[in-house]
SEZAKOL-753479 format. One record per residue (C-alpha): residue in three letters; x, y, z. Coordinates in pm, whole numbers. Example, Ala and Ser with C-alpha at 12.3 -4.5 7.8 and 13.67 -1.06 7.14 Angstrom:
BEGIN
R loza     px     py     pz
R  ALA   1230   -450    780
R  SER   1367   -106    714
This chain:
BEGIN
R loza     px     py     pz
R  UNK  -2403  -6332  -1197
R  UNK  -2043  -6461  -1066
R  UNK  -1807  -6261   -932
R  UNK  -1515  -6065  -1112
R  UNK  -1174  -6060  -1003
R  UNK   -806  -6258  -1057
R  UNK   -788  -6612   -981
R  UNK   -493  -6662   -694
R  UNK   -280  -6911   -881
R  UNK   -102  -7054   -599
R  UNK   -426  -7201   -444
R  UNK   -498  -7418   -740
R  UNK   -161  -7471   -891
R  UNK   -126  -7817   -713
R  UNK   -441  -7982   -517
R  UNK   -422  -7979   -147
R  UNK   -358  -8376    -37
R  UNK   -646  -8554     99
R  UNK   -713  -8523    460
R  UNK   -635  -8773    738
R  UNK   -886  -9045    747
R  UNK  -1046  -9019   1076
R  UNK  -1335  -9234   1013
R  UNK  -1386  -9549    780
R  UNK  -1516  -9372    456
R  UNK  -1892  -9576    322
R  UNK  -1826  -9730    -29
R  UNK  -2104  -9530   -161
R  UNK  -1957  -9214    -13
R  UNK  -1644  -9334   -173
R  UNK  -1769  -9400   -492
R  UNK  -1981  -9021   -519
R  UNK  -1698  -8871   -482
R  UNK  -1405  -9091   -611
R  UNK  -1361  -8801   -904
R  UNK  -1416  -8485   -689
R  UNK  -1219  -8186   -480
R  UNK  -1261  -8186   -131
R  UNK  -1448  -7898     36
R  UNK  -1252  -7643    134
R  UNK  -1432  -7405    325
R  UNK  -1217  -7099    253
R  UNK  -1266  -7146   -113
R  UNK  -1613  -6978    -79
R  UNK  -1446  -6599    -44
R  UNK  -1206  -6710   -312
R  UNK  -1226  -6508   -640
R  UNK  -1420  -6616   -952
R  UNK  -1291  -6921  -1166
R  UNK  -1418  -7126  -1433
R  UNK  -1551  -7449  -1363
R  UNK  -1275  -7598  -1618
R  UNK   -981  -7494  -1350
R  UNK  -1140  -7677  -1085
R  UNK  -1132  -7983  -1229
R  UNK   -809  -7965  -1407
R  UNK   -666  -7832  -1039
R  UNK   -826  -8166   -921
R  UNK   -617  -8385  -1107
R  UNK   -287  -8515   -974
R  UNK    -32  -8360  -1187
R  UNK    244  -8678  -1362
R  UNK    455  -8616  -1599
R  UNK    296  -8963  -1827
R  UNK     66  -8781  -2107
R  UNK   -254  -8756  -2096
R  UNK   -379  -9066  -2198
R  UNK   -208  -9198  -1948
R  UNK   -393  -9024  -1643
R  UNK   -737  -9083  -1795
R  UNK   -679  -9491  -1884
R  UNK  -1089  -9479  -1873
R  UNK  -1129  -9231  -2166
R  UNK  -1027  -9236  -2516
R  UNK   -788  -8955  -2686
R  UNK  -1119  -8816  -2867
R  UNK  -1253  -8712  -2534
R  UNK   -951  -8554  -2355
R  UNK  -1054  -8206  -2277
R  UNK   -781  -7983  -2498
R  UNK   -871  -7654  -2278
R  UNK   -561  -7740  -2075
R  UNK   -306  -7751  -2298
R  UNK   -439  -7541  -2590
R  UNK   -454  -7213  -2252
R  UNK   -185  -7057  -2186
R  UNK    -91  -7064  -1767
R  UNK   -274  -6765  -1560
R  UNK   -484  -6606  -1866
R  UNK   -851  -6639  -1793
R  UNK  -1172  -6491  -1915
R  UNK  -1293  -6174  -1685
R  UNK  -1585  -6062  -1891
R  UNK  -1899  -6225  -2037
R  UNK  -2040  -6135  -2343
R  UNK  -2303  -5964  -2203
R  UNK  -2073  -5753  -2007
R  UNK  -1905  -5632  -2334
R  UNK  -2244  -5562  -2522
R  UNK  -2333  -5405  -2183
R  UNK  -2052  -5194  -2147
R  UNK  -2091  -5092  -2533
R  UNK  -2448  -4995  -2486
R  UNK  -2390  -4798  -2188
R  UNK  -2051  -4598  -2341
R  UNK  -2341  -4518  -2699
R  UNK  -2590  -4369  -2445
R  UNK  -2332  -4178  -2235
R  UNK  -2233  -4007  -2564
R  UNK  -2564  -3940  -2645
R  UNK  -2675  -3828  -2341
R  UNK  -2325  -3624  -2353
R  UNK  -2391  -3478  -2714
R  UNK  -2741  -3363  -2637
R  UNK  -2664  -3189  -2327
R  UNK  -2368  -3013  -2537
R  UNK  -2619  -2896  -2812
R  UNK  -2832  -2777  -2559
R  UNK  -2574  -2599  -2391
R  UNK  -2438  -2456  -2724
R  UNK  -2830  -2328  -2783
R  UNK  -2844  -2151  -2464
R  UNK  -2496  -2030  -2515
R  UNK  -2637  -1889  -2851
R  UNK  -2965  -1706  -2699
R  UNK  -2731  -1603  -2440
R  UNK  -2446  -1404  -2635
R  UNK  -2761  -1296  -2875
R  UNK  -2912  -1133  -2546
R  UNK  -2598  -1012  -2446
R  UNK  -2558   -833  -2758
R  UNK  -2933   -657  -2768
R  UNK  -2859   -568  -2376
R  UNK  -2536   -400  -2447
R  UNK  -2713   -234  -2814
R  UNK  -2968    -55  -2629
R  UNK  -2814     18  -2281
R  UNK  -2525    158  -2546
R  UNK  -2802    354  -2689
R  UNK  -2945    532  -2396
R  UNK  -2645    603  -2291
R  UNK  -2605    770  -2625
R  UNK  -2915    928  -2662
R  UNK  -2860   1090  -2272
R  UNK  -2574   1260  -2385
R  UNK  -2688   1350  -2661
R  UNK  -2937   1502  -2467
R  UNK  -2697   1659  -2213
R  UNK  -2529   1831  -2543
R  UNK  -2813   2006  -2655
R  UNK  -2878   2129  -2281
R  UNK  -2532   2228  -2272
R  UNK  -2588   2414  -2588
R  UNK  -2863   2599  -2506
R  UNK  -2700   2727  -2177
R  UNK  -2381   2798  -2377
R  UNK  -2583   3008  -2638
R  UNK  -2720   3215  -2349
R  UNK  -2392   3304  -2152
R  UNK  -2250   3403  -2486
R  UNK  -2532   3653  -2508
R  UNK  -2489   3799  -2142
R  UNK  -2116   3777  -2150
R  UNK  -2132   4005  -2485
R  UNK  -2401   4204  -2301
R  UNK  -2162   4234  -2009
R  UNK  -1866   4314  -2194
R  UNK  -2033   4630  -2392
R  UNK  -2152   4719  -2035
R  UNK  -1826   4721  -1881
R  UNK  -1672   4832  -2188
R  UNK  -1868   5177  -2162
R  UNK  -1815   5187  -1783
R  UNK  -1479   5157  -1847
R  UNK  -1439   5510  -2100
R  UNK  -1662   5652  -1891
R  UNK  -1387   5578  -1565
R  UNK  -1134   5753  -1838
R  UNK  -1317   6012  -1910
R  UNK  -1380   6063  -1534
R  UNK   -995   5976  -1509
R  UNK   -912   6317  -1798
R  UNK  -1159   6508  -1600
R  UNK   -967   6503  -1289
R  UNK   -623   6507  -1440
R  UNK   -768   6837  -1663
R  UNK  -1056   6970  -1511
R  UNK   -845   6959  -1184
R  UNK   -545   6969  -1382
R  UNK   -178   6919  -1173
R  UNK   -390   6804   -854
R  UNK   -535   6499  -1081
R  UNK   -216   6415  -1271
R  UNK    -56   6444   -910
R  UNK   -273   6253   -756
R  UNK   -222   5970  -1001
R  UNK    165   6044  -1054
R  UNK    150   5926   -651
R  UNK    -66   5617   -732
R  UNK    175   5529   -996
R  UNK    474   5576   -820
R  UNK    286   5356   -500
R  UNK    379   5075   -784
R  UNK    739   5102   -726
R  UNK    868   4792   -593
R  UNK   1174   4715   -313
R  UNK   1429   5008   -216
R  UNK   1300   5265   -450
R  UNK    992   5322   -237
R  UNK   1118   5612   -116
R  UNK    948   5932     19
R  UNK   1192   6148   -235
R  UNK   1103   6527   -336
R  UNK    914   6459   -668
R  UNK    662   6319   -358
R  UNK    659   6576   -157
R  UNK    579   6843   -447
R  UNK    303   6580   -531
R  UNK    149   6600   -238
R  UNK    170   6988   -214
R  UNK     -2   7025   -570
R  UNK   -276   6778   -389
R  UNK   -341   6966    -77
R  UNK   -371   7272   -277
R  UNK   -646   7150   -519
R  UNK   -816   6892   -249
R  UNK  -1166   7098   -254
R  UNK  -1229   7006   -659
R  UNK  -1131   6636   -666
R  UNK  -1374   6522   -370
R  UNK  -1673   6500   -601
R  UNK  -1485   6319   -898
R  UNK  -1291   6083   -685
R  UNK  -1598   5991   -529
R  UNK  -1797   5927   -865
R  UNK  -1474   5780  -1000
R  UNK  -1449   5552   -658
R  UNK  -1779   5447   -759
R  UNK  -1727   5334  -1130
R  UNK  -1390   5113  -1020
R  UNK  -1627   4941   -768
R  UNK  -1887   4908  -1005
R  UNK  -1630   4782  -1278
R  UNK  -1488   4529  -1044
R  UNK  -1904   4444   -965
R  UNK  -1903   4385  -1351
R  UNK  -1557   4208  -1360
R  UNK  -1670   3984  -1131
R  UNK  -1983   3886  -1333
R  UNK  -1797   3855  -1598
R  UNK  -1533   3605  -1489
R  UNK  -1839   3401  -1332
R  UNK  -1998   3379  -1726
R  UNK  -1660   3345  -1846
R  UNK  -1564   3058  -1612
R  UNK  -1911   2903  -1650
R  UNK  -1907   2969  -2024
R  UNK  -1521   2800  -2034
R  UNK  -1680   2500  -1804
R  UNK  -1964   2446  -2080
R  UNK  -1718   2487  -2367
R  UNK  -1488   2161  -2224
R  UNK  -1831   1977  -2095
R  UNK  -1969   2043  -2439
R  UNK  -1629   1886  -2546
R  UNK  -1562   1642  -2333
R  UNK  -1999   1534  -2391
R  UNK  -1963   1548  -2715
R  UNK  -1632   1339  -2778
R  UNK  -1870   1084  -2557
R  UNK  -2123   1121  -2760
R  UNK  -1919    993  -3084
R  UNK  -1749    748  -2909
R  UNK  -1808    405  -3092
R  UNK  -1698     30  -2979
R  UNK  -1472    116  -3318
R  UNK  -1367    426  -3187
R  UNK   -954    517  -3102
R  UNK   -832    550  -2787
R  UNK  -1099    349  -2577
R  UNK   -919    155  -2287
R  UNK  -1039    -12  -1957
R  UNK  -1049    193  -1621
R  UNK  -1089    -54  -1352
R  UNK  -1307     69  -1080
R  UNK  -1404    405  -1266
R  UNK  -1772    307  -1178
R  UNK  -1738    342   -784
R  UNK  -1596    686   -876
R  UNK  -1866    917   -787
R  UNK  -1718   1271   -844
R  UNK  -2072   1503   -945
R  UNK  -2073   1752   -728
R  UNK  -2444   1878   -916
R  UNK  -2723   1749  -1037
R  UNK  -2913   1883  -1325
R  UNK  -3181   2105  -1154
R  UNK  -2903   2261   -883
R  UNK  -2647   2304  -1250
R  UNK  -2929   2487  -1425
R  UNK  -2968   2692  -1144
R  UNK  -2633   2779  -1132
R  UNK  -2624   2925  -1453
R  UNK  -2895   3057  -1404
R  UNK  -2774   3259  -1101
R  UNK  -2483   3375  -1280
R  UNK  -2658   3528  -1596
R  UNK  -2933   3727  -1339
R  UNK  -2669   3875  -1142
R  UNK  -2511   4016  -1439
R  UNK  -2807   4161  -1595
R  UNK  -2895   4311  -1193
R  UNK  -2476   4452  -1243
R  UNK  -2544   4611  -1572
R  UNK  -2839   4790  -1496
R  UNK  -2690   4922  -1181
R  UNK  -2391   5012  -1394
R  UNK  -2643   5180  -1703
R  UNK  -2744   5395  -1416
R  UNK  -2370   5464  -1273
R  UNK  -2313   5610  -1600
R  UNK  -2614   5854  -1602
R  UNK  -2500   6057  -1279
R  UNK  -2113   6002  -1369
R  UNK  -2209   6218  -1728
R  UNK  -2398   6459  -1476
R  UNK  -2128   6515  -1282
R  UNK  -1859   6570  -1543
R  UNK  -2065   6835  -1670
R  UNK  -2039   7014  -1354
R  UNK  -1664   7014  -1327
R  UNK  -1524   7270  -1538
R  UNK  -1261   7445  -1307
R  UNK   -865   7389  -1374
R  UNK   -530   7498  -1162
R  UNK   -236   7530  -1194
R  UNK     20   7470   -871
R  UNK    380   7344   -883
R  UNK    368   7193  -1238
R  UNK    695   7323  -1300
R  UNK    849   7224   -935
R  UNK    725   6875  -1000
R  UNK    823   6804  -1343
R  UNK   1209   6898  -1224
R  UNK   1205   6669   -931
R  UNK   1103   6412  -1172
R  UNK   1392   6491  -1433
R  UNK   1600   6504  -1131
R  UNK   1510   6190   -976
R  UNK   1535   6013  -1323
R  UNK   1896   6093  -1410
R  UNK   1956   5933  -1035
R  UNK   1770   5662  -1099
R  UNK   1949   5619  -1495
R  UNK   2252   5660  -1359
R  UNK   2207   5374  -1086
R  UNK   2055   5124  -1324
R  UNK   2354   5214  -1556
R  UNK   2580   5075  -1230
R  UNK   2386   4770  -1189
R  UNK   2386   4640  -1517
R  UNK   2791   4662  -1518
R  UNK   2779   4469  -1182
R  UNK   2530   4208  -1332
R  UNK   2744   4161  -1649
R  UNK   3054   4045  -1463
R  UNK   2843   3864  -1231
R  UNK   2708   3639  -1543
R  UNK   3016   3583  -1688
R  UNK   3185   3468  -1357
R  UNK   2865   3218  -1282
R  UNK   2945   3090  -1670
R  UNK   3313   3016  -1600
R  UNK   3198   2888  -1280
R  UNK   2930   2643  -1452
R  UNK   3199   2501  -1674
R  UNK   3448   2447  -1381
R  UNK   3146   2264  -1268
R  UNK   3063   2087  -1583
R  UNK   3449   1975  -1579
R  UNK   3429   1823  -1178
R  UNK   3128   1646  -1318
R  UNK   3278   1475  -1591
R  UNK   3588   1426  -1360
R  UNK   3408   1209  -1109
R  UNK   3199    983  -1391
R  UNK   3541    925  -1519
R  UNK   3652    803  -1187
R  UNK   3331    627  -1134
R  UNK   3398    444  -1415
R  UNK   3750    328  -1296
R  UNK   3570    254   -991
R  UNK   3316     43  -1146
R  UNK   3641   -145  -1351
R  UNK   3794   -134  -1045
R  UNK   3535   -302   -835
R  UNK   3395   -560  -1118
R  UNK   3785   -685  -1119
R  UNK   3749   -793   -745
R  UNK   3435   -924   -789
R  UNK   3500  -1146  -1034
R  UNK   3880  -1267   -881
R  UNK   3656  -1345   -582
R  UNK   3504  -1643   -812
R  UNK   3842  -1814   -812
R  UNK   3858  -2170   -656
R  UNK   3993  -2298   -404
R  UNK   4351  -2195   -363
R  UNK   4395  -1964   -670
R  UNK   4202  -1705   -402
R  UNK   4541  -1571   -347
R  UNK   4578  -1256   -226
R  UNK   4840  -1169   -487
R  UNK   4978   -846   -609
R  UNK   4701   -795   -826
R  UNK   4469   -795   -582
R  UNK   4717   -578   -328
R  UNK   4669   -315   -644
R  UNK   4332   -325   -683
R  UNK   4260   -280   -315
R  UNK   4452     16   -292
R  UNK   4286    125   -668
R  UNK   3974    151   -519
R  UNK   4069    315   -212
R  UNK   4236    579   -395
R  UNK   3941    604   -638
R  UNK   3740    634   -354
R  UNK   3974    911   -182
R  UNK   3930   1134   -522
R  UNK   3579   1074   -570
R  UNK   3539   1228   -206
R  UNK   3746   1522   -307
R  UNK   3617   1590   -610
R  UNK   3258   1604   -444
R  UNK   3386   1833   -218
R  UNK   3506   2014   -500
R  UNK   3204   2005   -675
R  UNK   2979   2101   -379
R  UNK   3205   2398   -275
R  UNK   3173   2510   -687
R  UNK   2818   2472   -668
R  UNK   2788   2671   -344
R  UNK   2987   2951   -506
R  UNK   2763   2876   -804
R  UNK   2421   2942   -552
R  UNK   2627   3244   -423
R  UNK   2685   3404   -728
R  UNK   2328   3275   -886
R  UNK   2156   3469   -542
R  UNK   2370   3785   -596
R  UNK   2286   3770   -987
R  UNK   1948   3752   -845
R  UNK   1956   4043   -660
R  UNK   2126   4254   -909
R  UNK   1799   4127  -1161
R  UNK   1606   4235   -863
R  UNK   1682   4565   -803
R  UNK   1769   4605  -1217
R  UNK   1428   4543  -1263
R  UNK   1295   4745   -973
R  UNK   1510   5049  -1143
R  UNK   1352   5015  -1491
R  UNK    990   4981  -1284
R  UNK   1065   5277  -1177
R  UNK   1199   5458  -1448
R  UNK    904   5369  -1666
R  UNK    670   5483  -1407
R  UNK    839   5867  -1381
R  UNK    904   5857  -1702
R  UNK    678   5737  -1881
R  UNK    374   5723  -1719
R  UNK    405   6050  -1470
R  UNK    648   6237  -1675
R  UNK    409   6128  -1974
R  UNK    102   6244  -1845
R  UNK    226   6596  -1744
R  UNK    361   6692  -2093
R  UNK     22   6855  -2181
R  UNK   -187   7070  -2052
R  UNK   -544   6977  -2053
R  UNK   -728   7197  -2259
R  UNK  -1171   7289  -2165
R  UNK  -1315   7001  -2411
R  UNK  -1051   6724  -2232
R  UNK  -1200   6898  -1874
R  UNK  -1551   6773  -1986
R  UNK  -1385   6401  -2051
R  UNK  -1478   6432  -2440
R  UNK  -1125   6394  -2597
């Protein structure tokens, strides 16, 4: 096969002339090659040409016709390839080549079809496995929280049963610390209701913890009547311990029981979720999230824990209850000290403490209105200064836009003179008003703590007018008669 390429024109345009005879040429040397090229030994690496060129590029070009430069041939047998071709357009490519090249392109295709079938099969198993994977992983998943509901369930069903267990307990524990409570303010009578007149009043809050009379007749009703209350304080004692034992349980069921309840929920929301479902997003990177802190055998346990020690706090309070009934049978004595001195250094020390709370809530009305009139002054700076902001902003847009100007027409002209000294004084105001507007506002915090205070101590005078009055003054309007002594009332 020949080589392919493009012919260099200018070798073969015009024939090279014949070289210097050096030697006498033979006649039969002569007469072999009367009608040929000479060899040129650089034509070898020349590029491929038909045989046709060489011999036209042979021929001595004249400008007589044809005829003329062949006088041995006739006009039938001039070769019309010369001037039927058009000048530098040869043929590149066999026939071969082209069927070739044809053949080769149809199996490329094929070849390029089959492997695209093939790949749209595997593509096909692929997505179909894909599917099944993601089906039945979906499904475990499914069917393990499922699972986890039902376990949450059953652990939910039997806090619910201890809780109420717990609750009846503490509930009875807790009339049997009132009756021990009417035993000792009526079995013991004033030294009781004394006794918890002072743990009242130990509720006052701030300035009004003061050691006034109405305490010192308190504690004289107590020392006189000390010898009953030892035995009931120390059974009652016991049943506030015992009901903060059983408190305690019960806030562990209760916060175990409200950690199942939004498990269950939160499980169970899980458990219905669907690839159809609402409100199903991505969270990148939630997978490397590890944040158990249990796993199921220590989580059972846990619960388990919780609902043993309340059962071990309700027996222990079942038998609390037994020798606390014992005991109030036992008490049965009453006195009477200072119930009369006491109840008129409460009425005393009420009027004082009316009378004072009747001061402070004149101080605390004028104090409100002068923090309102305040506010708006405040409210008016504010508006103030975004007006002048907003000249500012006018202000400032007009110089940056007359900085745009070209070339000379940057003039600084009286316009811009004005607008300078605009935004200065803008400026200059805004600064005042701030100052303005942070001096109100500190006068605003001033008046806002002192309003504060007055709340304060208003509220620490009607804490402690509802704990004379109502509670101590309240508990010592009757007497407490033999069946209230036994805690049966």
């Amino acid at each position: 096969m020949e080589l392919y390429g493009y012919p260099l024109k200018a070798k073969f345009t015009y024939p090279k002339p014949p070289p210097t005879k050096i030697l006498p040429a033979t006649s039969t040397v002569a007469a072999s090659y009367k009608n040929r090229i000479p060899y040129q030994p650089e034509s070898i690496s020349l590029p491929w040409m038909p045989n046709a060129y060489y011999k036209a590029a042979a021929l001595n070009p004249t400008l007589a016709p044809l005829s003329e430069s062949f006088p041995g041939l006739p006009p039938t047998k001039i070769i019309p390839f010369i001037s039927e071709r058009p000048n530098g357009v040869f043929t590149r490519h066999t026939l071969d080549d082209w069927h070739r090249s044809n053949m080769t392109n149809y199996k490329e295709s094929e070849t390029t079809r089959h492997n695209a079938e093939r790949l749209r099969a595997d593509l096909n198993r692929t997505i179909k496995d894909v599917y099944q994977q993601a089906k039945r992983t979906q499904g475990e998943s499914t069917k393990n929280l499922g699972e986890r509901v039902n376990d949450i369930e059953y652990w939910k069903s039997e806090l619910c049963l201890e809780l109420d267990a717990m609750i009846r307990e503490t509930n009875s524990l807790t009339d049997m610390q009132k009756r021990l409570e009417r035993a000792l303010a009526d079995t013991e009578g004033p030294f009781q209701v004394a006794h918890k007149c002072l743990l009242n009043r130990e509720k006052r809050m701030g300035i009004d913890l003061v050691h006034d009379d109405v305490e010192k007749q308190l504690i004289t009703e107590i020392k006189i009547i000390r010898s009953v209350r030892e035995r009931l304080q120390q059974c009652l004692n016991t049943v506030n311990a015992q009901l903060m034992c059983n408190k305690e349980a019960r806030q562990e069921l209760e916060k175990d029981l409200a950690d199942k309840q939004m498990g269950h929920h939160i499980d169970n929301k899980c458990y219905q979720l669907k690839n159809t479902s609402r409100g199903i997003h991505y969270y990148r990177g939630v997978e490397r999230i590890d944040a158990t802190i249990s796993v199921p055998e220590t989580w059972a346990r846990f619960t388990d824990n919780n609902i043993f020690r309340s059962q071990s706090q309700r027996a222990t309070s079942a038998k609390l209850r037994a020798s606390t009934e014992s005991v109030l049978m036992g008490t049965a004595d009453e006195m009477w000290r200072q119930f009369s001195k006491v109840n008129d250094a409460f009425t005393s020390r009420i009027t004082e403490t009316a009378n004072a709370k009747s001061k402070i809530q004149t101080h605390l009305a004028k104090t409100r209105q002068e923090i309102f009139q305040i506010e708006t002054k405040i409210q008016v700076i504010q508006k103030t200064i975004k007006d002048k902001e907003i000249q500012l902003k006018v202000a400032q847009t007009r110089l940056d836009e007359r900085t745009r100007r070209p070339n000379v027409e940057l003039c600084r002209d009286t316009a811009q003179i004005r607008l300078v000294q605009e935004v200065n004084e803008i400026n200059e105001t805004l600064r005042n008003l701030h100052q303005c507007l942070r001096a109100s506002e500190d006068m605003l915090q001033m008046l806002v703590r002192s309003k504060a205070v007055l709340e304060h101590d208003l509220v620490i005078k009607n804490n402690s007018l509802f704990i004379d009055q109502e509670r101590c003054m309240g508990m010592r309007k009757t007497y407490p008669s033999t069946v209230q002594i036994l805690g049966y009332v």
